[in-house]
C-alpha positions in Angstrom: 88.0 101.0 107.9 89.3 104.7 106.8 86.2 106.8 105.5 86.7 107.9 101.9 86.1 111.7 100.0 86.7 111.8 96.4 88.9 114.3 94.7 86.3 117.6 94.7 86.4 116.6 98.5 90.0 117.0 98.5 90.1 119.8 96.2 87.9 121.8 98.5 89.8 120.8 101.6 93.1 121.7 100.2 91.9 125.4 99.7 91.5 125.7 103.7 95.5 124.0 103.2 94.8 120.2 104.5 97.4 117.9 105.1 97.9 115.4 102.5 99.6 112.3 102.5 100.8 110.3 98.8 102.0 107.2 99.9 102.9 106.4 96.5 106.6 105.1 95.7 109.3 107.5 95.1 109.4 106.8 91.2 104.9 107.5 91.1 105.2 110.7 93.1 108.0 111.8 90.4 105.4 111.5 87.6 102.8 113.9 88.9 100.9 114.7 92.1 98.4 116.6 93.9 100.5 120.4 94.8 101.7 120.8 98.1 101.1 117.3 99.2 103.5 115.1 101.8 105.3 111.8 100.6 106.1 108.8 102.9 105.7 105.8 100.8 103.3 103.6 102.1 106.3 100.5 102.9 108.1 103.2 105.2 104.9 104.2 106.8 105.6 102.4 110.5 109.3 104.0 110.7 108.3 107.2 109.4 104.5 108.1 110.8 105.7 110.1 113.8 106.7 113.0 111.3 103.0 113.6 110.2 101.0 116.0 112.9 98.6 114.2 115.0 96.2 117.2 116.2 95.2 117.6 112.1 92.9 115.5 109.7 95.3 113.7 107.3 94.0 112.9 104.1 95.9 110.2 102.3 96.3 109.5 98.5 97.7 107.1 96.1 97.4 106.0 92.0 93.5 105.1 92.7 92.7 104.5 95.9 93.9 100.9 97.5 97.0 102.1 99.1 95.7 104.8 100.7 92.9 102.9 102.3 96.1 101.1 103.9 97.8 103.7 104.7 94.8 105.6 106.1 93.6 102.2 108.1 97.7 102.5 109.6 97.0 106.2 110.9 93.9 105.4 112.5 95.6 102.5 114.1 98.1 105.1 115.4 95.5 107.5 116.8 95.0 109.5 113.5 92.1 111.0 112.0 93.0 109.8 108.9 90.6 109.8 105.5 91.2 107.6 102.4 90.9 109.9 98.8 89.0 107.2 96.5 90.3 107.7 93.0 93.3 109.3 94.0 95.7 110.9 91.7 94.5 109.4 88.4 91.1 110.7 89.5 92.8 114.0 89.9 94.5 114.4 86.8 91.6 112.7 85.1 89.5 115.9 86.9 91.8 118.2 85.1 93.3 119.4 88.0 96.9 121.2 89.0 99.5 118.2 88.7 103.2 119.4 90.5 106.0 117.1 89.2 108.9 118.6 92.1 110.3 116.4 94.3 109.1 115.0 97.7 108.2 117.7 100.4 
């Protein structure tokens, strides 16, 4: 199972410009995410994980935390050093934190 951080994990990795996954669904990520993040739903995952860099730490996100245990479980399956975000973008907003609302990256 995928080791978790919380969101002041994340926010501190994303200052040294981490990679982050929302495997959210299309219509979710629309609503608000975390800035700069990547989006691969979590169903298109298996066809799609090749496009996310092996040699870094991925750090994967979702409404609270369930999918991206999943999704972050799938990486390390694929050879990933992949981390869960517990509380995930709820927790985020909820933190009072930068939301971006433009479309998938």
């Amino acid at each position: 199972m995928a080791d978790e951080i919380t969101v002041s994990d994340l926010a501190l990795e994303l200052e040294t410009n981490a990679w982050v996954l929302d495997v959210r669904e299309d219509d979710e990520f629309a609503d608000g995410h975390v800035p700069n993040v990547h989006h691969i739903p979590l169903g298109q995952l298996p066809d799609k994980f090749h496009l996310i860099p092996k040699e870094e730490k991925i750090f994967v996100i979702c409404r609270s935390g369930a999918r991206s245990q999943s999704g972050a479980d799938y990486l390390i399956s694929q050879g990933y050093d992949a981390v869960s975000v517990a509380g995930g973008t709820a927790g985020w907003i909820s933190s009072g934190r930068e939301v971006s609302f433009h479309p998938s990256l």
